[in-house]
MARVEXLO-150679 format. One record per residue (C-alpha): residue in three letters; x, y, z. Coordinates in steps of 0.5 Angstrom, whole numbers, plus 2048, in hexadecimal, padded with zeros to 3 digits. Layout:
// MARVEXLO-150679
ALAXYZ;...
END
This chain:
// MARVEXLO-150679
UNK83680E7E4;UNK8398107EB;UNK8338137EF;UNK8368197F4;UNK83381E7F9;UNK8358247F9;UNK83482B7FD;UNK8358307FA;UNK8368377FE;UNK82F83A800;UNK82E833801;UNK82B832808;UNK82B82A80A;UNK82582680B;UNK823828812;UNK824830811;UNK81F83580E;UNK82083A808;UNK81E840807;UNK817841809;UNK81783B80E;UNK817836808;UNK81B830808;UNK82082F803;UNK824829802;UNK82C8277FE;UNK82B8277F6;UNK82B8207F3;UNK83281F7ED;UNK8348197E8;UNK83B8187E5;UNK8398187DD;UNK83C8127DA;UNK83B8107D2;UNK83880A7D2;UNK8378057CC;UNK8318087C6;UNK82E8037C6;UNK8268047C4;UNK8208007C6;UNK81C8017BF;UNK8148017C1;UNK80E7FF7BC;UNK8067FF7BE;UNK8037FA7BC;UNK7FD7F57BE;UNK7FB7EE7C1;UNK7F87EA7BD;UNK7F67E27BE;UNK7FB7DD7BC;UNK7F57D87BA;UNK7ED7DB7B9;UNK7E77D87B5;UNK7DF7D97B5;UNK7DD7D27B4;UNK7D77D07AF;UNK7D37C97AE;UNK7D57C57A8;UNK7CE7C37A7;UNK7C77C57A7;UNK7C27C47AE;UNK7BF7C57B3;UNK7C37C87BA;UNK7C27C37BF;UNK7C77C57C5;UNK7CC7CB7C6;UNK7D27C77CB;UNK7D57CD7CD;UNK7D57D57CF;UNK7D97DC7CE;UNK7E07DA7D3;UNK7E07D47D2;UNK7E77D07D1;UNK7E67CA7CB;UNK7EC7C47C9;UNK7ED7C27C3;UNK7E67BE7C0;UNK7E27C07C6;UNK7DB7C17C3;UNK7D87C77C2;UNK7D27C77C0;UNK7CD7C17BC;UNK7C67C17B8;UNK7C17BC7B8;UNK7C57B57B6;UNK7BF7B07B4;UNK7C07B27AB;UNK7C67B17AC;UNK7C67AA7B0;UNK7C07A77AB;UNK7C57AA7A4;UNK7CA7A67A8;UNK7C77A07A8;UNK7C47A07A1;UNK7CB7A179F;UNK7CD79A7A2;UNK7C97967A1;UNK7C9798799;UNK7D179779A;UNK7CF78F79D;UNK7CB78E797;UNK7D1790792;UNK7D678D796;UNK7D2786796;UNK7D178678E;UNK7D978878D;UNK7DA781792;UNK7D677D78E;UNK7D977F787;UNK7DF77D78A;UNK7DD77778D;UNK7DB774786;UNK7D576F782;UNK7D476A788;UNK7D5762786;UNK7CE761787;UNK7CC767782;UNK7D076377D;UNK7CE75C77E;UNK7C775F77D;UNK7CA762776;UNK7CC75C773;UNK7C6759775;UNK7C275D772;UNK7C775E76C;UNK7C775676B;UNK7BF75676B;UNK7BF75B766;UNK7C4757761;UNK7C1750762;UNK7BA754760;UNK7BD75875A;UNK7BF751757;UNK7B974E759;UNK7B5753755;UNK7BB75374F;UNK7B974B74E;UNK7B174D74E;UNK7B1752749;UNK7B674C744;UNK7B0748745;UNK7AB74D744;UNK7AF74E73D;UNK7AF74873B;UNK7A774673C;UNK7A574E73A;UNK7A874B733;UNK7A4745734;UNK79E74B734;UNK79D74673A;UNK79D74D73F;UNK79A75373D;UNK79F75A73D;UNK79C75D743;UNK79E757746;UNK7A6757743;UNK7A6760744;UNK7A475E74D;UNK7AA75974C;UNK7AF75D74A;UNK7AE76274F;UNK7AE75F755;UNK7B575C752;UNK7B7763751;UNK7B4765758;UNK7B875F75B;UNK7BF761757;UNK7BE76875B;UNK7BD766761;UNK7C3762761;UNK7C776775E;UNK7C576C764;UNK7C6766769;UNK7CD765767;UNK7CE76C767;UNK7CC76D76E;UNK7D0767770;UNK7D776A76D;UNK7D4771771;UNK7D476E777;UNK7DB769777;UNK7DE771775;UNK7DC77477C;UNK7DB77C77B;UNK7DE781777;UNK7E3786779;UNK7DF78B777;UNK7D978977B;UNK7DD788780;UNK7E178F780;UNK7DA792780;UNK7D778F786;UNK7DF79278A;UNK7DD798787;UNK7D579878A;UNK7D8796790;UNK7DD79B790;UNK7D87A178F;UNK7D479E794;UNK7D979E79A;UNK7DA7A6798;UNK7D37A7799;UNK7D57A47A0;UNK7D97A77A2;UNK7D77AE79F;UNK7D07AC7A4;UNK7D57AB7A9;UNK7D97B27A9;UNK7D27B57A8;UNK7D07B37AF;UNK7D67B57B2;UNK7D67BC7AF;UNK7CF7BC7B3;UNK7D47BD7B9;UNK7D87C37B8;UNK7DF7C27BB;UNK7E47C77BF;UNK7EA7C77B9;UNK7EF7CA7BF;UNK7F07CC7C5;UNK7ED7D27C7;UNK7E77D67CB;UNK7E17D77C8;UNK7E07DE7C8;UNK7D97DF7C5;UNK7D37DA7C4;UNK7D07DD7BD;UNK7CB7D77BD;UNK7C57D47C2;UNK7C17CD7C2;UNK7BB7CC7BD;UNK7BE7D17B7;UNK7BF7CE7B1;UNK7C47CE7AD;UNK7C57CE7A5;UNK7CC7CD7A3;UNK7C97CF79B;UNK7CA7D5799;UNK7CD7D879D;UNK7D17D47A0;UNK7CE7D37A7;UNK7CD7D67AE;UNK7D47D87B2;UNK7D37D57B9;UNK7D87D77BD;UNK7DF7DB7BE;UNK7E57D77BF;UNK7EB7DB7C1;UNK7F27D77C3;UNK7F57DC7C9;UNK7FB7D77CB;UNK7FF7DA7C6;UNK7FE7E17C2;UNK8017E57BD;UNK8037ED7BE;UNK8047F07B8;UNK8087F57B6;UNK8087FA7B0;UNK8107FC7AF;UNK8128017AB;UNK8188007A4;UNK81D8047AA;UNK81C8007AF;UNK81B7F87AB;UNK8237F77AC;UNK8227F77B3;UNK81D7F27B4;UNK81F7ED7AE;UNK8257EB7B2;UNK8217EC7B8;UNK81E7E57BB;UNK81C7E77C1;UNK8177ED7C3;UNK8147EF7CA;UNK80C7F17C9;UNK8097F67CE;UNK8017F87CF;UNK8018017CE;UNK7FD8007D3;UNK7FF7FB7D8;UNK8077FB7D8;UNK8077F57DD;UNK8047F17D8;UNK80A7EF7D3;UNK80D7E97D1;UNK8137E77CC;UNK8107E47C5;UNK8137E27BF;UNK8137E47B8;UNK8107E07B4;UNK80F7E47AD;UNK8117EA7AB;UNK80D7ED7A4;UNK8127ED79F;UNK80C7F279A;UNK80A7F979E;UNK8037FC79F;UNK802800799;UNK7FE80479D;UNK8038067A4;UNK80980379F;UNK80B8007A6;UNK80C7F87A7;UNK8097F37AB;UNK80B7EE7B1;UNK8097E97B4;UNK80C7E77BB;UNK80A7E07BF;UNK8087E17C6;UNK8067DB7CC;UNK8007DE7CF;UNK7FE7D87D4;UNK7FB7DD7D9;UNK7F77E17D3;UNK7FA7E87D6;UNK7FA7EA7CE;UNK7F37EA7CC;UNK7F27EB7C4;UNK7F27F27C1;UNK7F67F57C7;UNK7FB7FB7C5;UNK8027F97C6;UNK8097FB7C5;UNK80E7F77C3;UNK8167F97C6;UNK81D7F87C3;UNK8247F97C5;UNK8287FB7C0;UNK82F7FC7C2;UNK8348017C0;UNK83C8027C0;UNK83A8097C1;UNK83B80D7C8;UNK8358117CB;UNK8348157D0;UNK82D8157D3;UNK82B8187D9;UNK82481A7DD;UNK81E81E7DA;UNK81E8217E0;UNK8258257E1;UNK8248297DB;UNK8228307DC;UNK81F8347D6;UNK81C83B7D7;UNK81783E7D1;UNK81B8407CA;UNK82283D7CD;UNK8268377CB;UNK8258317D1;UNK82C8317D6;UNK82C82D7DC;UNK83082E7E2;UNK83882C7E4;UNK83C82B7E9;UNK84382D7E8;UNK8478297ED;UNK84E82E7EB;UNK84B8337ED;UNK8458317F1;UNK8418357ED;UNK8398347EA;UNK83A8357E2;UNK8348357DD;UNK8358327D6;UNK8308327D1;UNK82F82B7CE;UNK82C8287C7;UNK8278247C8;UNK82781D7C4;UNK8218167C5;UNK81D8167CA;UNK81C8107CD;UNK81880F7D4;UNK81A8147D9;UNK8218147D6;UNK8238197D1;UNK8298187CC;UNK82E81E7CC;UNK83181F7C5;UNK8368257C7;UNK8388297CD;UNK83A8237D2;UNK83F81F7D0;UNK83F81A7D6;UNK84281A7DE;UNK83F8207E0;UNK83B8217E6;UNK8348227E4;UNK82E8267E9;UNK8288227E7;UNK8248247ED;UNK82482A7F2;UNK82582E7EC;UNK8218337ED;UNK8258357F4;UNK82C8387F2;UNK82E83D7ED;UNK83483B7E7;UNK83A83E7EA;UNK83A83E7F1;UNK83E8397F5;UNK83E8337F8;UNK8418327FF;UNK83F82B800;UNK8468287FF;UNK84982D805;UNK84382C809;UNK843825808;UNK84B82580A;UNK84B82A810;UNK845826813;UNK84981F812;UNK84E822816;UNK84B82581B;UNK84781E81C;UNK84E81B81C;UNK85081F821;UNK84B81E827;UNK84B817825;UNK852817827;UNK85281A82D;UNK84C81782F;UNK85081082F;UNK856812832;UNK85880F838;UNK853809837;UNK854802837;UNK8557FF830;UNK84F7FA830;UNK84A801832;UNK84E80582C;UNK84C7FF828;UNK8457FF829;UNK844807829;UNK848807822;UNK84280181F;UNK83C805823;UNK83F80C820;UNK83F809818;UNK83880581A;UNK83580C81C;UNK83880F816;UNK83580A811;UNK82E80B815;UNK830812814;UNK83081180D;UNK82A80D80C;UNK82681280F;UNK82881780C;UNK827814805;UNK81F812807;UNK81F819809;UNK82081B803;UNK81C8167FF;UNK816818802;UNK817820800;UNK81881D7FA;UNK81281A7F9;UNK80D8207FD;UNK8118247F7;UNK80F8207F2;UNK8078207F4;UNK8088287F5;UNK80B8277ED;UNK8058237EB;UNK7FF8287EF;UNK80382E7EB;UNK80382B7E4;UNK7FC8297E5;UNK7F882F7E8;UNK7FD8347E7;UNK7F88377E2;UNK7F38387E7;UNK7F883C7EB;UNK7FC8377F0;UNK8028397F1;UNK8098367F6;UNK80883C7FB;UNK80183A7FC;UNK8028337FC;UNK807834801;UNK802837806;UNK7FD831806;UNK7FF82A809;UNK801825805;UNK7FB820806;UNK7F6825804;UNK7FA8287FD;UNK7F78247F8;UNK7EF8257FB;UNK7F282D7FB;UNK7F282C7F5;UNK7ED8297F1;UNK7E982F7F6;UNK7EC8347F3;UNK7EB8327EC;UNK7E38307ED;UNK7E48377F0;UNK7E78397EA;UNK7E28367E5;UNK7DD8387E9;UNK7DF8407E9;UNK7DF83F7E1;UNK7D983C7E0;UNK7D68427E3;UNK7DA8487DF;UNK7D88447DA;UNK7D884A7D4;UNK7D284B7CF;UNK7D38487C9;UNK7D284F7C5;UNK7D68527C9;UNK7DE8527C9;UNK7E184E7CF;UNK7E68527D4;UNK7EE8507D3;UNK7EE84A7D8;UNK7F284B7DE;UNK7F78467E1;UNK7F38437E6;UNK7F68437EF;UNK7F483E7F3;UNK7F28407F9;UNK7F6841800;UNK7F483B805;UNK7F283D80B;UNK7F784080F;UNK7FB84180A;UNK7FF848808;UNK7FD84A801;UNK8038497FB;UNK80584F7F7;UNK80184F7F2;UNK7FE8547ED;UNK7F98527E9;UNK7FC84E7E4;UNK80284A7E7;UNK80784E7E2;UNK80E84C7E1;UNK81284F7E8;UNK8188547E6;UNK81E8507E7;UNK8228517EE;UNK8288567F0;UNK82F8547ED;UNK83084F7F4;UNK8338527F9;UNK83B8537F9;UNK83C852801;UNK84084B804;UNK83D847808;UNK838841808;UNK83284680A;UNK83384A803;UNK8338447FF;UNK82D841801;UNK829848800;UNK82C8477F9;UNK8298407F8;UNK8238427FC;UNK8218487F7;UNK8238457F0;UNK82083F7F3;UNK8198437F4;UNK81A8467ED;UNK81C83F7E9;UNK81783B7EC;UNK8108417EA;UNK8138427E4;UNK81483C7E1;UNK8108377E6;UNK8108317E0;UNK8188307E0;UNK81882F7E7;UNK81A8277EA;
END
């Protein structure tokens, strides 16, 4: 939109007083453009870490060393935390050992029956069958004689059973021998790897045990509290142990979001969305969307978003409210224009005010007020682009008057040109040169001065408009303000309302008794100051006489400064 100063008649420039010595100063005008309707949908939502966890022992024991303390910062694997260490050591040392002896049995059924074992089994098995033939032909003797009745029949029954006993003690040798030349079965080898195996989990399980003795960082991430201290014992039965410490990952976070079914289209498509702390709107950062819930809350009907952020300085902290931004573009043509150029009096439609540039002339229009959005608002009907818009001083003219800012511009131009002219008559054309780039050096300066000017003002403006809107129900009004300097107003005020607040205290009605109708409070007049006409309560004034008829510049400003008067007492709220 084209910014532009203009000075409408009544108007006095910045260096001239107004009526009753105050200083007025030129309206401020913008060009109404339509602008693309594009929209920046806003969610609220919340921080939450990426990745958090209350780490717990894994087994049972005594706390020996807590390693760490609330901020500090861990890396994966640091240790955290460790219990007394020497149950752990003595299991580990049993198991290996148990493991040694399976493994060393396992060795030797693979290795099979030594050479020397069976050299020692035939040996024996051929002593047993030369014994089992010797008692063999014994006991054919001791028949043969028992038949002679040369030997009694204890004597023949002893014979025999040492020739049985000798039989079976080379069957049981032969059998020992063919045993060893076969070497171990399979099953018994199958049994001992199996052992053995049994055995090497048992290690390695003493093993882990001693290692889960040390709790461990699982990620990077700040300890933000310490739930444990050394000496504690903890017992991972039944209750499944003691938490330790809170780990929380603040490198990265997630902000998420609670979107409604009539805007989840927007950010399907949306890859990227900037965050930004309600609090802090210096805080923000774009992140990515990650997921988008695809099944609403049945409570808030609402569906949930996660968007990624880096967080390497840790500005969004964990629970912080955030909202979440994103621009959606229109083909569709808005008209959007300063909260602060509308003008709306009680019970009638809002207007703001226009420069007709043809007629040079100040016109109200009532408008139609659409979205909000900051300190701009959308206007549905009413404007329709390219007209020139009063967006401050609104309060200094009247719709109707004209504007003489063209013809003042135009004569003074001239009469400028003018005197330059004669000035640089008869001077050599190197001097002209130079006067010519003085003057536009002083015009530009001229320029800037009066734009400082004129920000200044603006400013001093808004700190009146602020001390009104905060302590105008104690009473504080523009025409007291205007009588105290400009450093002393705000402590003014907060005077006034101690003032205020103490004077209610002390007419402070009974309980049973019907309060009084309360009056609005009048600030007092500061020292020096001439009273403003006020009759008890600051009642609407009556509008001013029809403007008056007569030409000329003195009659206009006498009109601008009694509306002016009446618009600013009675609505003191649509002032600029």
């Amino acid at each position: 939109m084209g910014l532009g100063i203009l000075c409408l008649t009544g108007c006095y420039p910045q260096s001239t007083a107004g009526p009753g010595g105050k200083i007025t100063r030129p309206v401020k005008v913008i060009q109404v453009r339509g602008e693309p309707a594009n929209e920046t949908l806003t969610l609220i939502g919340s921080i939450e870490p990426w990745q958090e966890a209350i780490l717990y022992f894994e087994v049972s024991g005594i706390v020996a060393e807590v390693f760490v303390e609330e901020g500090d910062i861990v890396a994966p694997g640091d240790p955290i935390a460790g219990l007394v260490l020497d149950d752990y050591e003595l299991g580990l040392s049993r198991a290996e050992a148990e493991l040694a002896a399976a493994e060393a049995k396992l060795a030797l059924l693979h290795a099979g029956t030594r050479e020397e074992d069976l050299d020692v089994s035939r040996a024996a098995y051929s002593r047993a069958k030369v014994r089992a033939a010797y008692w063999t032909s014994e006991l054919v003797r001791m028949t043969k004689l028992f038949r002679k009745n040369a030997i009694s029949t204890s004597e023949l029954e002893q014979t025999r059973r040492e020739s049985d006993a000798a039989e079976q003690e080379e069957l049981l040798r032969k059998a020992q021998l063919q045993k060893a030349v076969a070497g171990p079965r399979k099953e018994d080898i199958d049994a001992a790897a199996a052992e053995a195996e049994a055995r090497r989990q048992a290690a390695a399980l003493a093993a882990r045990q001693l290692k889960k003795a040390t709790l461990r960082a699982p990620f990077r991430g700040r300890v933000e509290r310490r739930l444990l201290d050394a000496g504690a014992y903890v017992n991972v039965f039944p209750t499944g142990g003691v938490p330790v410490v809170h780990l929380v990952d603040r490198d990265q976070v997630d902000a998420v979001v609670a979107v409604p079914e009539s805007l989840f289209s927007h950010f399907a498509d949306e890859p990227q969305v900037e965050i930004i702390s309600a609090v802090n709107t210096d805080i923000r950062a774009g992140g990515k969307i990650i997921a988008l819930g695809q099944v609403a809350d049945r409570a808030s009907g609402t569906y949930q978003l996660r968007v990624r952020l880096d967080n390497p300085e840790g500005r969004f902290t964990s629970g912080m409210v955030v909202s979440a931004e994103v621009k959606v573009e229109s083909t569709r043509q808005a008209i959007r224009i300063p909260v602060s150029s509308l003008r709306q009096a009680y019970g009638q439609s809002p207007q703001v005010l226009l420069v007709d540039p043809e007629a040079n002339q100040v016109i109200a229009r009532e408008v139609q007020l659409g979205p909000i959005a900051g300190e701009r608002v959308e206007i549905t009907a009413g404007l329709s682009g390219d007209e020139l818009l009063i967006v401050r001083g609104q309060d200094r003219v009247i719709a109707g008057l004209r504007s003489q800012q063209q013809e003042a511009d135009q004569r003074y131009d001239t009469m400028q040109s003018e005197l330059r002219e004669v000035k640089l008559n008869g001077l050599p054309p190197e001097q002209q040169t130079r006067l010519r780039e003085q003057w536009t050096s002083d015009d530009q300066t001229t320029k800037l001065d009066a734009y400082k000017n004129e920000l200044e003002q603006y400013h001093l403006e808004l700190d009146d408009f602020r001390l009104i809107s905060t302590y105008g129900q104690f009473g504080v009004t523009e025409e007291i303000l205007t009588q105290v300097p400009a450093d002393e107003r705000e402590s003014f005020c907060e005077s006034v309302r101690a003032d205020y607040w103490e004077e209610q205290a002390q007419q402070q009605p009974a309980a049973n008794q019907q309060p009084p109708p309360q009056q609005q409070p009048t600030a007092p007049v500061p020292a020096g100051a001439s009273a403003p006409s006020d009759t008890g309560g600051n009642p609407l004034p009556s509008k001013p006489d029809e403007p008056n008829s007569s030409k000329g510049q003195g009659a206009m400003a006498d009109n601008i400064s009694r509306s002016d008067s009446w618009e600013r007492t009675a609505f003191p709220a649509h002032r600029s």
